[in-house]
C-alpha positions in Angstrom: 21.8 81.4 70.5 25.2 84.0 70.5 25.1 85.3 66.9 29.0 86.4 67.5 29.6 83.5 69.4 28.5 81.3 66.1 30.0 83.6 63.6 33.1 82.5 65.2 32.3 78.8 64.8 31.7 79.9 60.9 34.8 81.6 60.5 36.9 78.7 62.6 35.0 76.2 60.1 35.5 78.1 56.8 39.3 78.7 57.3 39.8 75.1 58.1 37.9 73.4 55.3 39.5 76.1 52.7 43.1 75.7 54.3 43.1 72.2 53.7 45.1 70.8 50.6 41.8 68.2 49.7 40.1 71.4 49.1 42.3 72.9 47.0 43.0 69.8 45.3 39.0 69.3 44.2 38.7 73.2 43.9 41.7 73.1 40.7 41.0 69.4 39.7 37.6 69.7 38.9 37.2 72.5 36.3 40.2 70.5 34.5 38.1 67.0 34.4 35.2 69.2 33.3 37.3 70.8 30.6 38.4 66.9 30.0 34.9 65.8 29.8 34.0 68.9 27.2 37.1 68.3 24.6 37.7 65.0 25.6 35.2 63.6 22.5 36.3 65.6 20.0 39.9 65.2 20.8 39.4 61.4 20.7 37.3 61.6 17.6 40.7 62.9 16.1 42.9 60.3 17.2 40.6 57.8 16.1 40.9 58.2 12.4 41.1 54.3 11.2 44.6 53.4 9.2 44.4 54.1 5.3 43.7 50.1 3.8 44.2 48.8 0.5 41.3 46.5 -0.9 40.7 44.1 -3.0 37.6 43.9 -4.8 36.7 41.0 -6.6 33.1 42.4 -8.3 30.9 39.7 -10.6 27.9 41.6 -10.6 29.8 44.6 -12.6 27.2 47.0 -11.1 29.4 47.4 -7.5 32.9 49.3 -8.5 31.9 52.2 -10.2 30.3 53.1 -6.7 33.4 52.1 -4.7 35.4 55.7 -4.1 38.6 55.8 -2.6 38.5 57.7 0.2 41.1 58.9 2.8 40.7 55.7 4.5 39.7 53.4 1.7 42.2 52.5 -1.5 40.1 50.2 -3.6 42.0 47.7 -6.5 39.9 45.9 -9.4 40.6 42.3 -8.7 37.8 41.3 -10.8 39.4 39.4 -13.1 40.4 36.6 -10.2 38.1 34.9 -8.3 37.6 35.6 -4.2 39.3 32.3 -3.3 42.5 33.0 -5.1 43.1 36.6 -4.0 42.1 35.5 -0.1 44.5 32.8 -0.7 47.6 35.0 -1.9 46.2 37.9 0.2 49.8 39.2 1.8 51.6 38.2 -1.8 48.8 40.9 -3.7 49.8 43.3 -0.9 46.3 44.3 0.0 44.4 44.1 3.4 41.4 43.4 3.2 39.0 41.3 0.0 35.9 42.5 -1.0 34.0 40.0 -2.7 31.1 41.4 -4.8 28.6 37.7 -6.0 27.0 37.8 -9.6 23.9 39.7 -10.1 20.7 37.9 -8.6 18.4 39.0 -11.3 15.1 38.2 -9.8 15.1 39.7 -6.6 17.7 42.5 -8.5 20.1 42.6 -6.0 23.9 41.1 -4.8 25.7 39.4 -1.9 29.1 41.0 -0.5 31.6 39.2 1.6 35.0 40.8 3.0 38.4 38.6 4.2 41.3 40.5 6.2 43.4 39.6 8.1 42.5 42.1 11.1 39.2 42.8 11.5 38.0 45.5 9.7 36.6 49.1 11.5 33.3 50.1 12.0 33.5 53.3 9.8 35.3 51.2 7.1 32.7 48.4 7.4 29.7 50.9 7.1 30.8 52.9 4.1 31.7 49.8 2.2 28.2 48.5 2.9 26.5 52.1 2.2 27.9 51.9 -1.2 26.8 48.6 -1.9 23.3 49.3 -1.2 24.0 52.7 -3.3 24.6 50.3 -5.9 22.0 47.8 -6.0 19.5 50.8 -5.1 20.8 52.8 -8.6 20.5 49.1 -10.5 17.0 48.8 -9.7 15.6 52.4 -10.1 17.5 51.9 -13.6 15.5 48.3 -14.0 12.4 49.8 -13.9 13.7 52.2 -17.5 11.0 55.0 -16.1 12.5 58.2 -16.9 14.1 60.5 -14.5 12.7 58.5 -12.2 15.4 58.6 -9.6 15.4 62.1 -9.4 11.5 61.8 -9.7 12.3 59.6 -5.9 14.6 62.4 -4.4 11.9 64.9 -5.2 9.0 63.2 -3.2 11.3 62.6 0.0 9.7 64.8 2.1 12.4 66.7 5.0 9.4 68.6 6.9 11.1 69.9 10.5 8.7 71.2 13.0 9.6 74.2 14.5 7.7 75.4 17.7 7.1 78.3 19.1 6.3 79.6 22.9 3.8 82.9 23.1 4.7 85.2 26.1 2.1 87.2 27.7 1.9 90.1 25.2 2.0 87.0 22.9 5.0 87.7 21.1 6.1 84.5 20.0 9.9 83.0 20.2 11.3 79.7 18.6 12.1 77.4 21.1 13.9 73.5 20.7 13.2 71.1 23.4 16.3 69.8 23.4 17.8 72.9 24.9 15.5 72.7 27.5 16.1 68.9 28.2 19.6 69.2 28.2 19.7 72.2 30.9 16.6 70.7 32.9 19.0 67.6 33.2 22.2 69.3 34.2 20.3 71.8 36.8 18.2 68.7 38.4 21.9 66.6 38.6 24.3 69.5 39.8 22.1 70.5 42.8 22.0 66.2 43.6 25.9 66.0 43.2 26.1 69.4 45.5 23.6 68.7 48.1 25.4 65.3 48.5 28.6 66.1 48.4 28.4 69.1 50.9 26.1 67.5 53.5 28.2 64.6 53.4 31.1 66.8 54.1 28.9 68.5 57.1 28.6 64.7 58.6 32.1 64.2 58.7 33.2 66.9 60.2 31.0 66.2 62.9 32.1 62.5 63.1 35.8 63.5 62.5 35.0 65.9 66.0 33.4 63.3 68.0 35.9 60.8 67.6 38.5 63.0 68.5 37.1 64.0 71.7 37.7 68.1 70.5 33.9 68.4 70.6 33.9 67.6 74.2 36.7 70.9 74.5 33.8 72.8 71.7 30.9 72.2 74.3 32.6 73.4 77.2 32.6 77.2 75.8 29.7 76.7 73.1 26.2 75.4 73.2 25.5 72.7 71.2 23.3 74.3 68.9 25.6 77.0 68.0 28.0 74.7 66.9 26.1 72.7 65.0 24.4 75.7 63.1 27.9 77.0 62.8 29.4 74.4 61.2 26.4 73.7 58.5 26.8 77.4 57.6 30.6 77.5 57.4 30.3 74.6 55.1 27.3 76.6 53.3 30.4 79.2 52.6 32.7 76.8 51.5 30.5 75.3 49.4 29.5 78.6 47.7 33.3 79.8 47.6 33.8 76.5 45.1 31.2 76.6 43.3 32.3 80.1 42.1 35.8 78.8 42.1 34.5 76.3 39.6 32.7 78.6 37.4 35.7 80.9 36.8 38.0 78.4 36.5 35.7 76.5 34.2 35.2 79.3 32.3 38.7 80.6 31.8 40.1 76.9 30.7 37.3 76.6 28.1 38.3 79.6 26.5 42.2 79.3 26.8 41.7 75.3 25.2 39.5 76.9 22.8 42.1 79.3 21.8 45.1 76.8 21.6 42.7 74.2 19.4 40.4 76.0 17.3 42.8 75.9 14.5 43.1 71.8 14.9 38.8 71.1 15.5 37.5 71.2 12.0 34.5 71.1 12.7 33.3 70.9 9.7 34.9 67.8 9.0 34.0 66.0 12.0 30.5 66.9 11.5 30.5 65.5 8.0 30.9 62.0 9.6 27.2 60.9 10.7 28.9 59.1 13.7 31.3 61.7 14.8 28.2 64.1 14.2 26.4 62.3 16.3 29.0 61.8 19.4 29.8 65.4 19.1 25.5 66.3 19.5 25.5 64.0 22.5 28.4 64.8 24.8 27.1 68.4 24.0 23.5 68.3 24.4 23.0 65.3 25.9 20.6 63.3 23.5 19.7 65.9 21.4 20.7 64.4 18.2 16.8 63.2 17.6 15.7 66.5 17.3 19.2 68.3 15.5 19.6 68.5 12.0 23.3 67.5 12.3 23.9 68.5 8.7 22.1 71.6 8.7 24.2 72.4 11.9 27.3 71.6 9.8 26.4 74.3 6.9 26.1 76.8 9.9 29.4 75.7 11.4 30.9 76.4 8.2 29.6 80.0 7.1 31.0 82.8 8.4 31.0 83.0 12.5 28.5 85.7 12.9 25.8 84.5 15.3 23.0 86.9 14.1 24.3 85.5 10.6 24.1 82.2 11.4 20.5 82.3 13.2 18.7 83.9 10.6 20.0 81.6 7.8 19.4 78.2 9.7 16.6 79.4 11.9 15.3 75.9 12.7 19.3 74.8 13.8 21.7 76.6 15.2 19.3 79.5 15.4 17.5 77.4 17.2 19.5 76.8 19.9 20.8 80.5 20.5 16.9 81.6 20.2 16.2 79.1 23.1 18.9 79.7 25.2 18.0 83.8 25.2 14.6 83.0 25.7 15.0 80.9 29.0 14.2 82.7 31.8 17.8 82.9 33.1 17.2 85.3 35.7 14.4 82.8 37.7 17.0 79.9 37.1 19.3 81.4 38.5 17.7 82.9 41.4 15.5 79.5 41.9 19.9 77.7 41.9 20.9 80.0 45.2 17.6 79.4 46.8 16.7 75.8 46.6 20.6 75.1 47.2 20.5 77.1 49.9 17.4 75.7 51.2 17.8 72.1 50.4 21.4 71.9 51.3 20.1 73.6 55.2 17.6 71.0 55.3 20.1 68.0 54.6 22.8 69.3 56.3 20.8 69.8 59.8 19.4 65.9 58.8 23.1 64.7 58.5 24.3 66.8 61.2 22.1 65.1 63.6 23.0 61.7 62.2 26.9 62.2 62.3 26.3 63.1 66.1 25.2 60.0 66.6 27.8 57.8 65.5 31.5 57.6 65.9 32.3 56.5 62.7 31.1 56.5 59.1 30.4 53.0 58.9 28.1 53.3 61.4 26.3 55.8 60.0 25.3 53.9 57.0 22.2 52.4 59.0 20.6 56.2 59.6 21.6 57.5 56.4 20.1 55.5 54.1 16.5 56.5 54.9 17.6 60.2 54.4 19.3 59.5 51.3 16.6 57.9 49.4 14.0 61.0 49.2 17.2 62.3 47.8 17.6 60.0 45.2 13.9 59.8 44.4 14.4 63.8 43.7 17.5 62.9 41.0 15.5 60.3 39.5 12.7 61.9 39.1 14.1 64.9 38.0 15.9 63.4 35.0 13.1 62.3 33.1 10.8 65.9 34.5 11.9 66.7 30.4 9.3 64.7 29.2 6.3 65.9 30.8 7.4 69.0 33.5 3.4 69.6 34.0 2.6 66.0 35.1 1.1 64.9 38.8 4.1 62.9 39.5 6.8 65.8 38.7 4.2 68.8 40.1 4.5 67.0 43.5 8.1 66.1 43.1 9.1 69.7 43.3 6.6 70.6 46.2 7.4 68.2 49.0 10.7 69.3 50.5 12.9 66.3 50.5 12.5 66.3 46.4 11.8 69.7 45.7 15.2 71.5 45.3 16.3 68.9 42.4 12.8 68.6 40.2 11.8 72.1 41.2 15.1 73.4 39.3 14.5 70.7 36.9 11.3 72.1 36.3 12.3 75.9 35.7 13.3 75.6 32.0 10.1 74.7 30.6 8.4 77.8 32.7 6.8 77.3 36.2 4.2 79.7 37.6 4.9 82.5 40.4 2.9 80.3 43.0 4.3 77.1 42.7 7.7 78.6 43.3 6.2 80.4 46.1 4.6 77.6 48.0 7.5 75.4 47.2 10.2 77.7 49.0 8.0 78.2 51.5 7.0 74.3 52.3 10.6 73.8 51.8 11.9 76.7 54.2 9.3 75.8 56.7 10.2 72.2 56.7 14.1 72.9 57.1 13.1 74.9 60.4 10.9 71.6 61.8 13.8 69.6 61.0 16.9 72.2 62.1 15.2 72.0 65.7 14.7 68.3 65.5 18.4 67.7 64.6 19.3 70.4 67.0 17.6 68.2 69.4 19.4 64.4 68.5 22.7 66.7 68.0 22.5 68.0 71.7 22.2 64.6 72.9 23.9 62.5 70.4 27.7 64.6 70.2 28.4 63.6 73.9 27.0 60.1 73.1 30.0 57.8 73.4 31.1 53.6 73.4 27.4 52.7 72.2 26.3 52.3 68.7 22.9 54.7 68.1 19.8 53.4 66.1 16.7 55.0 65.0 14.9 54.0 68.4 18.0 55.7 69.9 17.8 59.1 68.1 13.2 58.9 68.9 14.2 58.9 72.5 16.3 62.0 72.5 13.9 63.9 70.5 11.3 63.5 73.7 13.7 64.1 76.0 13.3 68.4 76.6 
């Protein structure tokens, strides 16, 4: 193969994907529906805030209402003195949306029965603290039927709030505090990017080829260049453009983040969002994923609140928020990064000389679906396995995930997180590396063949032949 002769082809097939306005659409558009995804809970969370509602409680039991607050939300009116029916009945003439009616004490089984009448359905927030107070209630009524003294701060004393903290040793065995949630969260995002890239750029390496071929300009290509060199031109051309928006997506990513997060940190309060155990809990998992089992949401809060000094913040909540900044500086980001570029680099050549090979063999993308589904489900099997490679990184299933070839790139990455030995990597990238040469001269085989390939619709037993053929 002509080195020059293909850096041309590079060059022709770089400017031409990066000229194109699709490309400049995705490159901008992206980084803004990422941005989107990032504030887009919060922002909603905000907007959501239900209506303030006047209601009308209707309480025989006498041990309800003193519990019943009025909140931002909530305006509650003592309608005890009518009965349920008659305030339900006249419900628009008291003025009031909603009635909440509170049944006489049931003094054997010490407790009440609650029932509320609007004319609109009532929220879920609203719903929930109504019925949180109730049982706040009944629970104070019977740790008060019991006339044991103190005893209900005697209850809060022996609830026990015991958080595990662990701890990874290094060699030298210096130990750092580590959250697997961190890790779970970044194992999952590394194992899906490199999917969504792998996939997205090889598919854009098979149409090219088919968008060639069906003109009839790879028949003009041939005539000056072998085969080969166009075909390893083009997947590296695409390699470049790929690597060009990627980067483009990380700046841009970066720079929106931080000019939205100067236009609306005076409008998130955190602090008051957090203080709401759903709004906590939506903000932990568009974050961190599903995190919010292993977060102490209103430890986090306190540490949200106090002063913004990291260091600060770490050493006074070191099993929250210190937490998560401990983790994150004790991941080896160096290996992570390094194992990105390779197994990207490596899996995408291996895919792109697979779906190279079959986009020479059709003349259309809908007839490509036959060939493509066999190279597309190791593919999968790689993003599946790799989001669940969290819960047990050192298992048979996951260990052999990242060393065969067609799944290693995604669960190998997935894998790096939780700490993977020098050798594994090594004989991974090197499988993986030896495997995308076997296959680069296979394709560069079927491509050879298939590109001039014209009026007849190609099959498996089609694309066996031309590998024989020498």
């Amino acid at each position: 193969m002509n080195l020059r002769t293909i850096s041309i082809i590079i060059r022709r097939e770089y400017l031409n994907k990066v000229k194109k306005k699709s490309f400049l659409i995705i490159t901008f558009l992206v980084p803004i529906l990422f941005v989107a995804l990032c504030l887009l809970p919060t922002l909603i969370m905000m907007g959501t805030k239900e209506s303030a509602k006047d209601i009308a409680v209707v309480d025989k039991s006498g041990i309800v209402l003193p519990f019943l607050e009025d909140t931002e939300t909530i305006h509650y009116m003592d309608f005890s003195m009518l009965s349920v029916d008659s305030v339900k009945t006249y419900i628009e003439s008291f003025g009031v949306d909603a009635v909440l009616g509170i049944s006489e004490l049931d003094e054997e089984n010490k407790t009440v029965s609650a029932e509320t009448f609007s004319k609109k359905p009532l929220g879920v927030d609203m719903t929930e603290n109504i019925n949180r107070r109730i049982n706040d209630a009944v629970e104070a009524y019977r740790i008060d039927s019991y006339g044991i003294e103190n005893l209900e701060t005697i209850m809060k004393d022996v609830k026990s709030h015991v958080r595990l903290t662990s701890y990874t040793l290094d060699k030298e065995g210096k130990e750092s505090v580590s959250e697997s949630g961190v890790y779970m969260a970044i194992s999952m995002i590394l194992g899906m990017a490199l999917y969504m890239f792998i996939a997205l750029f090889c598919g854009m390496v098979m149409s090219s080829v088919i968008e060639e071929k069906s003109s009839r300009v790879v028949e003009v290509l041939i005539s000056s260049v072998k085969s080969t060199e166009l075909m390893f031109g083009k997947i590296i051309g695409v390699a470049l453009v790929a690597l060009t928006q990627f980067l483009l997506w990380i700046v841009l990513c970066v720079v929106l983040l931080g000019v939205f997060g100067a236009i609306f940190k005076d409008k998130l309060d955190l602090g008051a969002l957090m203080s709401d155990p759903t709004t906590a809990t939506m903000v932990a998992t568009s974050g961190m994923g599903t995190m919010t089992s292993t977060i102490d949401l209103e430890a986090l809060t306190e540490a949200a609140q106090a002063p913004a000094d990291t260091a600060a913040v770490a050493a006074k909540a070191p099993g929250e928020m210190g937490v998560i900044v401990s983790t994150i500086r004790n991941l080896p980001l160096g290996q992570i990064l390094i194992g990105f570029l390779l197994y990207f680099i490596l899996g995408y050549l291996l895919y792109a000389s697979i779906f190279a090979a079959i986009g020479s063999a059709v003349e259309n993308e809908g007839d490509s679906q036959q060939l493509q589904l066999p190279v597309t489900i190791p593919l999968l099997l790689g993003f599946f396995i790799a989001l669940y490679a969290f819960k047990a990184p050192d298992s048979a299933l996951v260990f052999w995930g990242s060393m065969i070839p067609f799944t290693s790139p995604i669960v190998m990455l997935a894998r790096l997180p939780f700490g993977v030995p020098i050798w594994e990597l090594v004989v991974s990238l090197v499988v993986l590396f030896l495997t995308f040469v076997l296959f680069a001269y296979l394709s560069a085989k079927v491509y050879k063949v298939g590109i001039l390939m014209f009026g007849k619709k190609s099959s498996w037993k089609d694309l066996w032949k031309w590998l024989k053929q020498k």
